[in-house]
C-alpha positions as CSV (number, residue, x, y, z in Angstrom):
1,X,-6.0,-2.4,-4.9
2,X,-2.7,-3.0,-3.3
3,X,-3.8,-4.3,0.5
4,X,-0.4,-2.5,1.5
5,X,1.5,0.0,0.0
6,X,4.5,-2.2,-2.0
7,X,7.1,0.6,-1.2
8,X,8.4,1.7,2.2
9,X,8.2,5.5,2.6
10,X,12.2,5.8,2.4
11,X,11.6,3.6,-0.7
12,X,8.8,5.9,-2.5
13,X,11.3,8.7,-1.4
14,X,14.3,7.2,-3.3
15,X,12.3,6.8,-6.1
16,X,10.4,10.0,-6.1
17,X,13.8,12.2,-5.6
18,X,15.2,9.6,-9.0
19,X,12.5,11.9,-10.7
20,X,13.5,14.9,-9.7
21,X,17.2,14.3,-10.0
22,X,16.8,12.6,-13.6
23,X,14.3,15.4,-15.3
24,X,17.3,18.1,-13.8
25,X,19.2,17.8,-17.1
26,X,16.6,16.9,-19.2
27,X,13.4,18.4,-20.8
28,X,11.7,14.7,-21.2
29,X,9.7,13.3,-18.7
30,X,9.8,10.4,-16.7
31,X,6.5,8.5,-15.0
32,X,6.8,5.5,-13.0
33,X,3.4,3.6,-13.1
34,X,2.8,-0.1,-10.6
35,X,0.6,-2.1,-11.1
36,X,0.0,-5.9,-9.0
37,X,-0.4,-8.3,-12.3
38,X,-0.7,-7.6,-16.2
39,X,-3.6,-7.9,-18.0
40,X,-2.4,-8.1,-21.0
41,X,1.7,-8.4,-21.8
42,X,3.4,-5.7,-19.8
43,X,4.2,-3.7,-23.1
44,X,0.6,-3.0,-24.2
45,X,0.0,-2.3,-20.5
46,X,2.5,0.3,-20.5
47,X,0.6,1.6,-23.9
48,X,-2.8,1.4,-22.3
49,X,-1.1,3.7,-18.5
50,X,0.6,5.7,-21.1
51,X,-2.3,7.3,-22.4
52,X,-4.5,6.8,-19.8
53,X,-2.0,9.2,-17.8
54,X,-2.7,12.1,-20.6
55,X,1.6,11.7,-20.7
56,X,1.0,12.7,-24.6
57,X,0.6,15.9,-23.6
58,X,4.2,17.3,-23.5
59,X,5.2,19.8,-25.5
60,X,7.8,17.6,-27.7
61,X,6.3,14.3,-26.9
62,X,9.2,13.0,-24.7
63,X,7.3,11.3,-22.0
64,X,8.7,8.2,-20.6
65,X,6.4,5.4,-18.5
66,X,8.5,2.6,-16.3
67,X,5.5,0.1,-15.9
68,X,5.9,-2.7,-13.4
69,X,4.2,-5.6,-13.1
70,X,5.3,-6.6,-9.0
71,X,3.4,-9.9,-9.0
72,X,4.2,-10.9,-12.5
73,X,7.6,-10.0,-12.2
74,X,7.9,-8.1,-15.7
75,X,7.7,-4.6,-16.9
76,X,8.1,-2.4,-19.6
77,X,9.5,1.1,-20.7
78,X,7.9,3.7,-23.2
79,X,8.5,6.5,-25.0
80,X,6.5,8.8,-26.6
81,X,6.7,9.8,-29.8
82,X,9.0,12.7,-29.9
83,X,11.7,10.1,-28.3
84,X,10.5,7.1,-30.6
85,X,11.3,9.4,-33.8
86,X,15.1,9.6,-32.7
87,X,16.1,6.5,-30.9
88,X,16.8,2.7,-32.2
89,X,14.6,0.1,-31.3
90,X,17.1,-0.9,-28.8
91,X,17.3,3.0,-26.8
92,X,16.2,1.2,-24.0
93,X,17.8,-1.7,-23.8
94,X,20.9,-1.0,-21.2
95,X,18.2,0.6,-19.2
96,X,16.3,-2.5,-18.4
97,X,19.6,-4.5,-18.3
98,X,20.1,-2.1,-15.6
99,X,17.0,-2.9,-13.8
100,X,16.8,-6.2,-14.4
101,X,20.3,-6.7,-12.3
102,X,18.4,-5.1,-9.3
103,X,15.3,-7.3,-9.6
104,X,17.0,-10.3,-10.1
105,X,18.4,-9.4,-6.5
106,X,15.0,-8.8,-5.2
107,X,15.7,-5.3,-5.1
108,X,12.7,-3.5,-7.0
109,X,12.9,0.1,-5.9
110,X,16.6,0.0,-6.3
111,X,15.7,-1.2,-10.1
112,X,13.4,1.7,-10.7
113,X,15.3,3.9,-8.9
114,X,18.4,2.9,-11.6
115,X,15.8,3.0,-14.4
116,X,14.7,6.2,-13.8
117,X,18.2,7.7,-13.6
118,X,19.8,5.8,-16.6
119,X,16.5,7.2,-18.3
120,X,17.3,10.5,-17.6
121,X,20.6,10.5,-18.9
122,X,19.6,9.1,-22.0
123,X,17.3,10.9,-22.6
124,X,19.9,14.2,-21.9
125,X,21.3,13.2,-25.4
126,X,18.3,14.1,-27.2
127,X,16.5,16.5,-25.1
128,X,18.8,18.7,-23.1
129,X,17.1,20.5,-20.0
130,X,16.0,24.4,-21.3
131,X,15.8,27.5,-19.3
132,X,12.6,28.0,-19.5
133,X,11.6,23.9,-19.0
134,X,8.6,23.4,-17.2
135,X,7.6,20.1,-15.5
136,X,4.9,19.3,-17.8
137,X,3.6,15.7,-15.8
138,X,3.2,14.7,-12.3
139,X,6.0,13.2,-10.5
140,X,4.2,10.9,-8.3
141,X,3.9,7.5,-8.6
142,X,0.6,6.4,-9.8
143,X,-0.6,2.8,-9.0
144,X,-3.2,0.3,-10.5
145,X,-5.8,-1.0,-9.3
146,X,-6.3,-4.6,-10.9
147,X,-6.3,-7.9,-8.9
């Protein structure tokens, strides 16, 4: 368990509102998941939150997990199936280039917060918001609870 929460409230806020602004124009999904350390590498981690946060169950498998790891200092992004079918091996790489500028600077939520957006409007390309889209996941942020 965290002993504090790692995010300010105005900080949870940004990030939370990221969600909201970013799934506007798009149909995917985007989950933001914390965790203290890895267990394993922060990839498989991802995998592991991934399904452990039922985010196959979209319609057109476009769920999207940002995992980091705050003590590690590492994280991962995944996509679900639906997006993994359309998209390079490389989709996400200017996505964490983008984070990765912000945590270098010791600003995480900033990071995420740019993740999350730059997500989004990849994700646009390939799954356009719909009329009729539903928020299929839970916005929140959901946190581990390793040690």
């Amino acid at each position: 368990m965290f002993e504090k929460p790692p995010f300010s409230k105005e900080e949870e806020a940004k990030i939370l509102a990221a969600i909201k602004d970013a799934e506007k124009d798009t149909s995917g999904e985007i989950r933001i998941h914390i965790e203290k350390k890895c267990k394993e590498d922060p990839y498989t981690d991802a995998v592991k939150a991934f399904e452990r946060l039922k985010m196959t169950k979209t319609k057109q498998r476009n769920g999207v997990l940002i995992l980091v790891a705050l003590e590690d200092h590492k994280f991962a992004i995944v996509g679900d199936k639906g997006i993994n079918e359309k998209v390079s091996d490389s989709f996400w790489d200017e996505t964490k280039d983008l984070m990765i500028a912000h945590f270098k600077e010791g600003r995480i939520a900033d990071g995420i917060v740019e993740g999350i957006l730059d997500a989004g409007a990849q994700l646009k390309q390939f799954f356009p918001y719909q009329s009729n889209d539903i928020n299929e996941l839970n916005d929140d942020i959901s946190y581990g609870k390793n040690d």
